[in-house]
BASEMI-586473 format. One line per 8 residues: their letters; for each residue x negated, y negated, z of C-alpha. Coordinates in steps of 0.5 Angstrom, whole numbers. Example, Ala and Ser with C-alpha at 12.3 -4.5 7.8 and 13.67 -1.06 7.14 Angstrom:
# residues 2
AS> -25,9,16 | -27,2,14
END
This chain:
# residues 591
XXXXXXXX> -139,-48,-61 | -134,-54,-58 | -128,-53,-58 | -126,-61,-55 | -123,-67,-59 | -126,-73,-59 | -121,-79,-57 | -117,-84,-62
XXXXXXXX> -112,-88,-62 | -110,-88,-71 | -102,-90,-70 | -102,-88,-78 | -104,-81,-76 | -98,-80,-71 | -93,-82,-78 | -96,-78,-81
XXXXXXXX> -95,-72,-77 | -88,-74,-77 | -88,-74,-84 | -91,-67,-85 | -86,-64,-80 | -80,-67,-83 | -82,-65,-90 | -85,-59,-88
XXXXXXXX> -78,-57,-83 | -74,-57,-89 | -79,-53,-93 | -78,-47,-88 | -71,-46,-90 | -72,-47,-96 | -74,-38,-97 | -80,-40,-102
XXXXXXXX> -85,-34,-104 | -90,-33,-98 | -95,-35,-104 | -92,-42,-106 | -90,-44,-98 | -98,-42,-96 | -101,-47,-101 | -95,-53,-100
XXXXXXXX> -97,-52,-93 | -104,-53,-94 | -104,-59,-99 | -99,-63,-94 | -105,-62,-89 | -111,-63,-94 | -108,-70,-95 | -107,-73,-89
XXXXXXXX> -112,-71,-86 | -117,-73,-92 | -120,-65,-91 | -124,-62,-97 | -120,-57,-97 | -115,-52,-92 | -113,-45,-91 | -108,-41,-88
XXXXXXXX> -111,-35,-86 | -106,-29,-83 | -108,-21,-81 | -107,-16,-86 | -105,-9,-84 | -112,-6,-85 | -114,-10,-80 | -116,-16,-83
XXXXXXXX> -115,-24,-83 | -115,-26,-91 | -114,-31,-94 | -107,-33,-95 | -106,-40,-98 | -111,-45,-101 | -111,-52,-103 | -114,-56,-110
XXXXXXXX> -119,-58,-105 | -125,-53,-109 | -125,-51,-116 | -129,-44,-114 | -124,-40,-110 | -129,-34,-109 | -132,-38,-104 | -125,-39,-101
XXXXXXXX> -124,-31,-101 | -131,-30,-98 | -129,-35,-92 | -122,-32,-91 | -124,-24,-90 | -126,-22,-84 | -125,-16,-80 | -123,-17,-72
XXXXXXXX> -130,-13,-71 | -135,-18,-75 | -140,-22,-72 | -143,-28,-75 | -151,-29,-73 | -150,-32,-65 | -142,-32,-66 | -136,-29,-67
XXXXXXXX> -132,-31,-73 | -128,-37,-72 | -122,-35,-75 | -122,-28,-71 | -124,-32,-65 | -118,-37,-65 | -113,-31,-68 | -116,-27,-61
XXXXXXXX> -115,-33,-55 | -110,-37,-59 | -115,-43,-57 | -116,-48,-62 | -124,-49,-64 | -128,-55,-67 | -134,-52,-71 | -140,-56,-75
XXXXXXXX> -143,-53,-80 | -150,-53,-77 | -148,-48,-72 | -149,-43,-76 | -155,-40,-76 | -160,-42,-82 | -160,-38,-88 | -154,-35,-87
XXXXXXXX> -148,-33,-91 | -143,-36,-88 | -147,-43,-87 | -150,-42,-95 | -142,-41,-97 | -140,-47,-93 | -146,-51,-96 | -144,-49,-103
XXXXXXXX> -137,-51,-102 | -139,-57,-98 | -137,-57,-91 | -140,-60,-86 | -135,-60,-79 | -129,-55,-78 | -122,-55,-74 | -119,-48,-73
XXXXXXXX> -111,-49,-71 | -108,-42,-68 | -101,-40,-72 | -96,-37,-67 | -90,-35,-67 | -85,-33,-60 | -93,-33,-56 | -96,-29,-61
XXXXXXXX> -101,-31,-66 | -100,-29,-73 | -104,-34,-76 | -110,-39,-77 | -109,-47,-80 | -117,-48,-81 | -119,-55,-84 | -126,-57,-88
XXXXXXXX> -128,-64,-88 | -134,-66,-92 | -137,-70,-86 | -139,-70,-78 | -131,-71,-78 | -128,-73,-71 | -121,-70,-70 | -117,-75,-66
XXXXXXXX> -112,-73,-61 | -107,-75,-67 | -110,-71,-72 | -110,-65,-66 | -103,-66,-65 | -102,-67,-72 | -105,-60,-74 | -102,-57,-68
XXXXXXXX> -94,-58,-70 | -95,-57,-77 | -98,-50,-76 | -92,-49,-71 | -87,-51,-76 | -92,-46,-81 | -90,-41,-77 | -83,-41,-79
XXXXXXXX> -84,-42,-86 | -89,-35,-86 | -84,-32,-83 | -77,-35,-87 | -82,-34,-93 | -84,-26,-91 | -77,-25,-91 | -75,-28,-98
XXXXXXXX> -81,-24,-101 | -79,-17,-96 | -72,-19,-99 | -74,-19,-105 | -78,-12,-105 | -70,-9,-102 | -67,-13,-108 | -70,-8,-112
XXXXXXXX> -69,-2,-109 | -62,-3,-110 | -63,-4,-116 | -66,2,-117 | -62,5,-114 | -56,3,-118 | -60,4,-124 | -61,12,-121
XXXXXXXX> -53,13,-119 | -52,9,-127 | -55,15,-130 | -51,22,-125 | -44,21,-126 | -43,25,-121 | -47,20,-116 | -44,14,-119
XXXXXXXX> -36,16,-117 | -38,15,-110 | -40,9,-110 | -34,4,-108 | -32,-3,-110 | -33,-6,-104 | -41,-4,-104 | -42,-6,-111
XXXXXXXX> -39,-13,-108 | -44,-11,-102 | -50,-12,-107 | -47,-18,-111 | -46,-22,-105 | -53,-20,-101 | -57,-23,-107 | -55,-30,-104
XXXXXXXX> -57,-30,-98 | -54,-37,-97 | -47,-35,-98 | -47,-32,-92 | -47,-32,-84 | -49,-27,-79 | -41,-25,-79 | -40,-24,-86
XXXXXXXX> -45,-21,-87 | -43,-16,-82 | -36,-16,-84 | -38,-13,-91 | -43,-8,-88 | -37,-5,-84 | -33,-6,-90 | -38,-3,-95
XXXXXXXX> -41,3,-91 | -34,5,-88 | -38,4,-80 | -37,0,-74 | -41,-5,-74 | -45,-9,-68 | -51,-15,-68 | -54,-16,-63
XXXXXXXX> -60,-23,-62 | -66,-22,-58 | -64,-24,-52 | -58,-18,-52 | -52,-23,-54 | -47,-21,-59 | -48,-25,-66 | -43,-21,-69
XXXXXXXX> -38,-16,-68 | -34,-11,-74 | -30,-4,-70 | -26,0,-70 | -23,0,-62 | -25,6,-60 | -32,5,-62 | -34,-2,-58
XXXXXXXX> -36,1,-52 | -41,6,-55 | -43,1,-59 | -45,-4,-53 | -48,2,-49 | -53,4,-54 | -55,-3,-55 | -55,-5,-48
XXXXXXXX> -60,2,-47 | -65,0,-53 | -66,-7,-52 | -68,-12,-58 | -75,-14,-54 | -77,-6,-53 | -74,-4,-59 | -80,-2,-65
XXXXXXXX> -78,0,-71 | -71,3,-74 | -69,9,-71 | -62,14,-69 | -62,16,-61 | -63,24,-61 | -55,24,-57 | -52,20,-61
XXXXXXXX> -49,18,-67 | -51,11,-68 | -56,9,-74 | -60,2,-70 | -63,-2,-74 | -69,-8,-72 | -67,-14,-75 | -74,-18,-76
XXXXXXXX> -76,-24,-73 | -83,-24,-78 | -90,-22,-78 | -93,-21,-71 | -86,-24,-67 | -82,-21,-63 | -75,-18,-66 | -70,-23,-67
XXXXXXXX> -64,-18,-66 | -62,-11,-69 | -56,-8,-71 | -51,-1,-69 | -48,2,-74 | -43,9,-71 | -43,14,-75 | -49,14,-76
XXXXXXXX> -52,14,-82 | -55,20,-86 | -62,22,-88 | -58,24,-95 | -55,17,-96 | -60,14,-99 | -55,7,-102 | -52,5,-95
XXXXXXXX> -59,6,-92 | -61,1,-97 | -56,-4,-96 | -56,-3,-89 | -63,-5,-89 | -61,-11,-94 | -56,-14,-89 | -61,-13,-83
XXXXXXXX> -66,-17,-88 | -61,-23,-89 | -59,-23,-82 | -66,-24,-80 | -67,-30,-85 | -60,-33,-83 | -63,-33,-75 | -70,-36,-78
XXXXXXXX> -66,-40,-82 | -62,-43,-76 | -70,-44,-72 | -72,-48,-78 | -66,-52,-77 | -67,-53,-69 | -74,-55,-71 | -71,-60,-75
XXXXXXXX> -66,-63,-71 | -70,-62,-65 | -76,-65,-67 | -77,-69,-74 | -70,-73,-74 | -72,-76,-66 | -79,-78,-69 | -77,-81,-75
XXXXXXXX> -73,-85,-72 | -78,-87,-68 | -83,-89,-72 | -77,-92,-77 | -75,-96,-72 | -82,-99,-70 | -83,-101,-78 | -89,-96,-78
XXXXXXXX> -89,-93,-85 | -89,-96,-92 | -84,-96,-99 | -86,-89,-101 | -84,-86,-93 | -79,-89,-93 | -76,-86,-99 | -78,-79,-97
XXXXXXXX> -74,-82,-90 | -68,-84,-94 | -67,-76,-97 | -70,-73,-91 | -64,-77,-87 | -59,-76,-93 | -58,-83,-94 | -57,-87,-100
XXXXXXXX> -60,-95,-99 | -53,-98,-99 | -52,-94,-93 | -49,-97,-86 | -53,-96,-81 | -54,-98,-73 | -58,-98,-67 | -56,-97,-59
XXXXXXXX> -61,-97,-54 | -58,-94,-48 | -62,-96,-42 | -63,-89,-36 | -67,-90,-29 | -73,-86,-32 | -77,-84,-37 | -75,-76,-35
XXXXXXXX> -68,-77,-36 | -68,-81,-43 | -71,-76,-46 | -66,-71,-42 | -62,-76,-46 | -64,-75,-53 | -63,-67,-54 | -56,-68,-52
XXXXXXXX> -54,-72,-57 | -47,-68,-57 | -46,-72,-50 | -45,-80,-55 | -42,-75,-60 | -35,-72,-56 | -34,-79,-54 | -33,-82,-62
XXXXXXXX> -40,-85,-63 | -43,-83,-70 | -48,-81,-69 | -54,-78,-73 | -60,-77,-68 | -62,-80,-62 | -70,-80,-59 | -73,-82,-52
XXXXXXXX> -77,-89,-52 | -78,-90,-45 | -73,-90,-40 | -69,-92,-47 | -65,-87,-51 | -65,-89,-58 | -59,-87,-62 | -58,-88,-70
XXXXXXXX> -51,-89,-72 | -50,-88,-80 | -43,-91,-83 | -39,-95,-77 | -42,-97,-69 | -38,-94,-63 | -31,-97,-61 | -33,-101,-54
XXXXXXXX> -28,-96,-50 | -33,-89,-54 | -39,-93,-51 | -36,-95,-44 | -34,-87,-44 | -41,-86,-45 | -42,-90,-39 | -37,-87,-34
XXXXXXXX> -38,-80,-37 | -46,-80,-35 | -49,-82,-29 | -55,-83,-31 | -54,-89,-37 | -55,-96,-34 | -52,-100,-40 | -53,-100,-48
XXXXXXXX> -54,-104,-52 | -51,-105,-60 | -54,-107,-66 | -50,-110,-72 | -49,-105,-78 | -53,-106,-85 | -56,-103,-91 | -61,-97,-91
XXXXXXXX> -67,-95,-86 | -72,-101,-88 | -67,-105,-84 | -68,-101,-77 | -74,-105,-75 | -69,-111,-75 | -63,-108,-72 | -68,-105,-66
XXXXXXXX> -69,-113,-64 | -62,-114,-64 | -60,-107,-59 | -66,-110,-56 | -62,-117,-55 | -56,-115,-54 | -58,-108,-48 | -61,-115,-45
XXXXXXXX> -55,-119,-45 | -51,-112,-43 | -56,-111,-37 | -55,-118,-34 | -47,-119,-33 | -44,-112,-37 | -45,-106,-38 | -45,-106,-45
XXXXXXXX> -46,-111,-50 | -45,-111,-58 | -50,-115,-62 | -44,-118,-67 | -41,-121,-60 | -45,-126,-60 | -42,-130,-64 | -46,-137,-66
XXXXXXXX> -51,-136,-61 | -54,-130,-66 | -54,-137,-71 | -58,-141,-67 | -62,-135,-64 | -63,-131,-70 | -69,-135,-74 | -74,-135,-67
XXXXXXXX> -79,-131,-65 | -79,-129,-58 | -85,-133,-57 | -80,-138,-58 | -74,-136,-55 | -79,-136,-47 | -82,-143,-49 | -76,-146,-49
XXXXXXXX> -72,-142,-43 | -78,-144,-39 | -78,-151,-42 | -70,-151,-39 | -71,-148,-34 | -77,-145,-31 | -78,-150,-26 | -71,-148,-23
XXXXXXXX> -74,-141,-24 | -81,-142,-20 | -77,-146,-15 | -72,-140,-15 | -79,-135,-13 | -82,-139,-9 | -76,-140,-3 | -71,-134,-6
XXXXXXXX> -66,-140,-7 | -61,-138,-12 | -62,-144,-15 | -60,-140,-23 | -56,-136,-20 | -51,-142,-17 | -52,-145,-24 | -49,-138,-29
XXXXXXXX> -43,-138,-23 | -42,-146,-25 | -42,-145,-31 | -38,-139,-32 | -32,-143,-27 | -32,-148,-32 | -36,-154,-28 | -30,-153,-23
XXXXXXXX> -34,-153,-15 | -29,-149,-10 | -29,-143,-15 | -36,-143,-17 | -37,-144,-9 | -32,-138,-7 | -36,-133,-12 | -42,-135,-8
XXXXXXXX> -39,-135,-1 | -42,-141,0 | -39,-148,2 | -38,-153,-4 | -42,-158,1 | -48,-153,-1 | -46,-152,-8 | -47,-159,-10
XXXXXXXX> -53,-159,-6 | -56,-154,-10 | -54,-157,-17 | -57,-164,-15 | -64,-160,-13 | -63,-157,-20 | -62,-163,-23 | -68,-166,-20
XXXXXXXX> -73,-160,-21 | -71,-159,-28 | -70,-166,-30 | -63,-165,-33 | -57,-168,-32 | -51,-164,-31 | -45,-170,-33 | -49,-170,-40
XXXXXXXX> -46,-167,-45 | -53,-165,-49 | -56,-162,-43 | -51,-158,-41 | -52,-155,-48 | -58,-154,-47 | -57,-151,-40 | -51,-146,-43
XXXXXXXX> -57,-144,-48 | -62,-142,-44 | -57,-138,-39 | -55,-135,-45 | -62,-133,-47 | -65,-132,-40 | -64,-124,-40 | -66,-124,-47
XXXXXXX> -73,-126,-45 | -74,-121,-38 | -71,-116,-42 | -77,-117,-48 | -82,-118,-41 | -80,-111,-40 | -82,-108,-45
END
């Protein structure tokens, strides 16, 4: 079995890729059953990738890799199930279960079906569902595997690096949506405890006069899980169950804080003693009186958190054990929640923008793009390219969006490109003093370059052009540099390709310019300090340090390797324009 991807340079696959996060992204918060999110996952995959068909596989408690999900790929699911179920102890003929293999090692692996050995049952069902190559992908969540993405294709398929990477983020976004989705299903299953519950304490008057008006609101409100937060919900619990309530996250920091003075420092000692990365399952420490509860982080992940609880509860208190366990469950979806959302800023948006920007996807992801961002196609929007030493720190750059953000810049999301940060503006661009403040603010950023304003993301290819214009200009004389100032000159420049643009600044001036190469004699540089002096000798001669005598000489030798004439009026327009376009050109040579 190989477990090597053959290379490929598919730019659409990469969009793709991009696509399916964003999407998928914002599928994992949504809390869909754990059923409905396997199979969307799957059918995302399918179709990207042209498989014949996809499974999610996950580890039942008996110690088993069933099948989860399924595309539409095969009429005959049976041949799905008998794929799907294997024990961590089954051997194939020759082999181990991919699957298994993949969950032990958390190693992908590339599999043809002619591996399988003749006549066997796992080479018939494959043949039967017309699978000829495979591609299985580990689901992991915090270090640990709680799945396997497996892709069947219909031929001798060829995964490139794009398709491989495609796959690999996906499956890290599924993880995330397995574990908000078992969440939502595990909600579920409590909810209806309550119910039962209510339903028992409905039926025993006697009971019914101890249940309080705050636990009935508990109930209510715990069934919209996106009403609340980590601290509402806590309030209420403390409110509900009459106890001093702490939630603590994984790595020991406090989330929420509702008690009674006297009850903090017992709170936090407990917590402190039974950390959220050793602590198991629910349980009430022999010496004291505190209930803990574990605040799940999903299947197969480490614990997200737990919750303390003084005084503890009793065996005999049935309702608050269940409303208990009912706000652990909300917490866990909001922390998972709030993973989803970091995947989202962190990873979608900047990719989406990159792959806007370069003009590579078409109407229909584009739409996708417009309700991805939340914007309408008349919104307002620009770009900045913010220009740093290295790539290294333009990508240190882009995950701190709040850096462009505090300073006044309306900013949606920003993504290394290079040793360049894009920066995607919705509404209004940054007042020149935000931008300089950018500059003062941050070390690393060498100048910046802005876009003009216009309408909906299909316009983001051109305003990338004209960043691009303007961070050249901003990198000549200024640190930074609007588009909109340009003035007439974006009139004359606005219609020419950059094939022209050089053509015609080396026409002008590229005699001057080898001149320059050859014998490192300043010769456009004692040109820009003319021009910019108005023509005026003695302050052009004291900016370059220089005598006037040497001035002229200069402008004479320009005049005779440029053919130009420096009196005439048509020349010097000409001159002024090529000046103008000069860093344009060396900026678009660097890219």
């Amino acid at each position: 079995m190989t477990d090597t991807v053959s290379p490929g340079t598919s730019e659409e696959s990469a969009v793709d890729s991009l696509l399916l996060i964003a999407e998928t992204s914002l599928d994992a918060d949504s809390f869909r059953p754990l059923g409905d999110t396997l199979d969307h996952i799957c059918e995302y995959v399918r179709s990207a990738l042209g498989c014949r068909a996809v499974l999610v596989r996950i580890r039942s408690d008996d110690d088993q890799l069933v099948v989860g999900g399924h595309s539409t790929g095969i009429d005959d699911i049976s041949e799905y199930q008998g794929l799907g179920d294997a024990t961590f102890s089954q051997n194939l003929p020759g082999q181990r279960n991919p699957s298994v293999e993949v969950f032990s090692t958390g190693q992908p692996r590339y599999v043809l079906t002619a591996e399988y050995a003749e006549g066997s049952a796992g080479r018939k069902r494959l043949e039967r569902m017309g699978a000829v190559s495979m591609y299985f992908a580990p689901i992991a969540r915090e270090g640990a595997v709680i799945g396997v993405l497996n892709c069947y294709w219909a031929d001798e398929h060829t995964v490139t690096p794009e398709e491989a990477g495609t796959v690999r983020l996906l499956a890290r976004l599924t993880a995330v949506s397995l574990v908000t989705a078992t969440i939502a299903d595990n909600g579920e299953r409590l909810r209806r405890g309550l119910e039962d519950v209510h339903s028992r304490l409905q039926e025993d008057n006697s009971q019914l006069r101890h249940i309080h008006l705050a636990q009935s609101r508990m109930i209510s409100l715990l069934a919209d899980q996106s009403a609340l937060t980590v601290e509402q919900t806590a309030r209420l619990l403390a409110s509900s169950l009459k106890r001093s309530v702490l939630v603590v996250g994984a790595d020991g920091e406090e989330l929420a804080l509702e008690a009674e003075r006297d009850d903090i420092d017992k709170l936090r000692a407990v917590a402190r003693e039974h950390s959220p990365l050793k602590f198991g399952v629910p349980s009430i420490p022999e010496d004291g009186d505190v209930t803990l509860l574990r605040i799940d982080g999903g299947p197969g992940a480490r614990p997200a958190g737990l919750i303390a609880l003084t005084p503890r509860i009793g065996p005999d208190e049935e309702f608050d054990q269940v409303v208990a366990k009912q706000a652990a469950l909300v917490i866990g979806a909001h922390v998972q929640a709030r993973s989803a959302n970091s995947a989202m800023a962190n990873h979608a948006l900047p990719m989406a923008l990159l792959a806007m920007s370069r003009g590579l996807l078409n109407a229909s992801q584009l739409k996708e793009m417009r309700a991805l961002l939340e914007v309408g196609t008349d919104t307002r929007l620009g770009l900045a390219i913010v220009s740093t030493p290295t790539p290294e720190a333009a990508v240190r750059l882009s995950r701190r969006p709040g850096a462009f953000s505090s300073a006044g810049w309306p900013v949606m999301t920003a993504v290394a490109d290079g040793a360049d940060v894009l920066v995607l503006l919705r509404g209004s661009l940054p007042a020149r003093a935000s931008a300089l403040a950018v500059i003062d603010r941050l070390q690393e950023v060498i100048c910046i370059g802005v876009s003009s304003l216009a309408d909906g993301v299909e316009t983001l290819e051109s305003r990338l052009g004209e960043a691009r214009m303007a961070r050249g200009i901003a990198s000549s004389d200024q640190c930074v540099a609007f588009y909109d100032d340009f003035g007439a000159f974006v009139d004359v420049t606005g219609s020419m390709s950059i094939a022209q643009v050089r053509e015609f600044v080396l026409r002008t001036l590229g005699d001057v310019q080898r001149y320059d190469e050859k014998r490192d004699a300043g010769l456009v540089k004692t040109l820009k300090a003319w021009v910019e002096h108005s023509g005026q000798a003695p302050e052009a001669a004291a900016e370059l340090s220089v005598h006037v005598n040497t001035l002229h000489k200069r402008l004479a030798r320009i005049e005779e390797l440029s053919g130009l004439n420096l009196r005439s009026y048509r020349d010097m327009a000409r001159v002024l324009l090529a000046l103008d376009l000069l860093p344009v050109v060396e900026s678009q040579s660097a890219e």
